[in-house]
C-alpha positions as CSV (number, residue, x, y, z in Angstrom):
1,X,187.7,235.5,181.6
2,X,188.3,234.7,185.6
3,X,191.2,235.7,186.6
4,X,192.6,234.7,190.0
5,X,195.8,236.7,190.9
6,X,197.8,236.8,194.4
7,X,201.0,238.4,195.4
8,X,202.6,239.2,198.5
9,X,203.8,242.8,200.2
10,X,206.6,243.1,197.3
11,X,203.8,243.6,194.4
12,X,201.3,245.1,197.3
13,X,201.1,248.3,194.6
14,X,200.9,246.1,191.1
15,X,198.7,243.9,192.8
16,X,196.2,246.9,193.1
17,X,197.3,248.1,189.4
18,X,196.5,244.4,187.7
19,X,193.2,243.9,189.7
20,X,191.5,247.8,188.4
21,X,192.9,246.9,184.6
22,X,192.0,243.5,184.7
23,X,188.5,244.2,185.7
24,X,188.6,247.8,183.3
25,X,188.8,245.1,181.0
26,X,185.8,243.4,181.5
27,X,187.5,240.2,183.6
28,X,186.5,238.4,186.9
29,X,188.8,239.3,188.9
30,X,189.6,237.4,192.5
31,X,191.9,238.7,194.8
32,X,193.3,236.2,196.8
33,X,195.3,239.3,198.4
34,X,197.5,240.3,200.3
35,X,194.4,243.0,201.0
36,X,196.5,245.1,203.2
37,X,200.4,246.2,203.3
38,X,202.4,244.3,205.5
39,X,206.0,244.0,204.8
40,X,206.6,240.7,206.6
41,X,204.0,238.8,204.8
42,X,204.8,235.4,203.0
43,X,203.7,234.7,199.6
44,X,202.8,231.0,199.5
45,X,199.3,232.4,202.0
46,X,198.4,234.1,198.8
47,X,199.7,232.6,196.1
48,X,198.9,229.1,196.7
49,X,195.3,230.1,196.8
50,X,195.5,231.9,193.5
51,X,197.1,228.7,192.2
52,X,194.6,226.3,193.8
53,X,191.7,228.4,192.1
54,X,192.9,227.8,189.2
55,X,193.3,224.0,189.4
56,X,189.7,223.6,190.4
57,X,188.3,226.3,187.6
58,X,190.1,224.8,184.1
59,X,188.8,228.6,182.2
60,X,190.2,230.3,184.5
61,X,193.5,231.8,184.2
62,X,196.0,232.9,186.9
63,X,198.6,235.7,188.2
64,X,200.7,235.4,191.0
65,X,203.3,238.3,191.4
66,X,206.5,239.5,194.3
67,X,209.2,240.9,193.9
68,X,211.1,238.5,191.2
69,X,208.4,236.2,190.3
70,X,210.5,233.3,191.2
71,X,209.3,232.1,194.3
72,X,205.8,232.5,193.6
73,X,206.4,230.5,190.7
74,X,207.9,227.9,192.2
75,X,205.2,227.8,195.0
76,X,202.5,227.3,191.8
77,X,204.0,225.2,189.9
78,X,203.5,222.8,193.3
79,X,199.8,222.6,193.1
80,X,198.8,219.6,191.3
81,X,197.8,220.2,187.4
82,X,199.3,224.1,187.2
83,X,201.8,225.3,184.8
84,X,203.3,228.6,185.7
85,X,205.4,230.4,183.5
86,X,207.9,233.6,184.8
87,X,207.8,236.3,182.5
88,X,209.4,239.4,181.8
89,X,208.3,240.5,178.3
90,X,205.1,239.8,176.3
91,X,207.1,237.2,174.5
92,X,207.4,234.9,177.2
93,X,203.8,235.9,178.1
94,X,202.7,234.7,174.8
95,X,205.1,231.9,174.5
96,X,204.2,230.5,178.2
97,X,200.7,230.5,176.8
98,X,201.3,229.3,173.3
99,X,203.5,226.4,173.7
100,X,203.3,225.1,176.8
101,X,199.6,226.6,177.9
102,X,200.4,228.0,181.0
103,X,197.7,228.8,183.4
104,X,199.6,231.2,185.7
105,X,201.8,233.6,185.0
106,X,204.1,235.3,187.1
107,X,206.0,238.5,187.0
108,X,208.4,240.6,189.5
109,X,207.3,243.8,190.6
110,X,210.6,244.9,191.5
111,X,211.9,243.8,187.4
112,X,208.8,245.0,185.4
113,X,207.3,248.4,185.1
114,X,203.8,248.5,185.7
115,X,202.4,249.2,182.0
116,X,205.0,246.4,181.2
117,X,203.6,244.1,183.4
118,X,199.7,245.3,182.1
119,X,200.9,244.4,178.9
120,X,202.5,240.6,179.9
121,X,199.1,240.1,181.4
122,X,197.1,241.0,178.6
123,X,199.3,238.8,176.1
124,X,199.2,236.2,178.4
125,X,195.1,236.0,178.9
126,X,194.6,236.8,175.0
127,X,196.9,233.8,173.6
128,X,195.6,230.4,173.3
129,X,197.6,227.0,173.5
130,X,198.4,226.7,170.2
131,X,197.6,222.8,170.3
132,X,200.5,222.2,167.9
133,X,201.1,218.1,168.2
134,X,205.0,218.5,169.6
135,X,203.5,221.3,172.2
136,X,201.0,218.8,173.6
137,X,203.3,215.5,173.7
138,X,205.8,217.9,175.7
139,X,202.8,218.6,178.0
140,X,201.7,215.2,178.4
141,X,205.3,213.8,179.4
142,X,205.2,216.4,182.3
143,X,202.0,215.3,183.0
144,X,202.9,211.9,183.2
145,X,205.8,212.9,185.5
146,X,203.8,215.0,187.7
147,X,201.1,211.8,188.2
148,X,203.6,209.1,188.8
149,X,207.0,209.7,188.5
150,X,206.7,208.1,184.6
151,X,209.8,209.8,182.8
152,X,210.1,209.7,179.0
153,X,211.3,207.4,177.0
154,X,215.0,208.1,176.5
155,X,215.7,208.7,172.3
């Protein structure tokens, strides 16, 4: 599997944790950094490249981490065509993945331990999209949305 992850100063030390498992594990890995520790660095730099890597390589899969997860998942789920899901559990992992087949995931380094957040990851890059019809339609109406502002049909 390719894996493109990218964090900022927050997850500097998961960052480095993820990248040795995730290639332990057999995976491409690409760094999209931060490669060095500087406390005043800004997230979208590296996260919106992990992102963006993604988008252009569909079997890919992605991590973005900080020190919630929330920014850099907002900052991913703005480049065209991504789906990134914050978890904090291998249940959300798997769900993010399952249901609504999530491409990034991201975690906080400052909310997960590290062999908890080894664990999300591996969940997250060994579930498939379940391709369950009601999971898909869900998809598609974002989709929609994201392409040209179509909203769903109101019940």
């Amino acid at each position: 599997m390719r894996v493109h992850i990218g964090g900022d100063h927050a997850a500097y030390d998961l960052l480095g944790e993820l990248v040795s498992f995730l290639e332990a594990k057999g995976h491409e890995v690409t760094n999209h950094g931060p490669h060095t520790m500087d406390a005043e660095d800004d997230y979208p730099v590296f996260v919106l490249r992990a992102a963006q890597a993604v988008a252009a390589d569909p079997e890919s899969l992605g991590v973005v981490l900080g020190g919630s997860g929330n920014g850099e998942q907002m900052a991913a789920n703005k480049v065209k065509g991504i789906r990134a899901a914050l978890c904090y559990n291998e249940e959300l992992a798997t769900l993010a993945r399952e249901h609504n087949n999530a491409q990034v995931i991201s975690i906080g380094a400052r909310m997960s331990a590290v062999e908890e957040s080894k664990a999300m990851v591996a969940a997250f890059l060994a579930t498939p999209f379940s391709g369950a019809p009601r999971h898909q339609r869900r998809i598609d109406m974002v989709e929609a949305y994201e392409q040209d502002g179509t909203l769903p049909p109101t019940p």
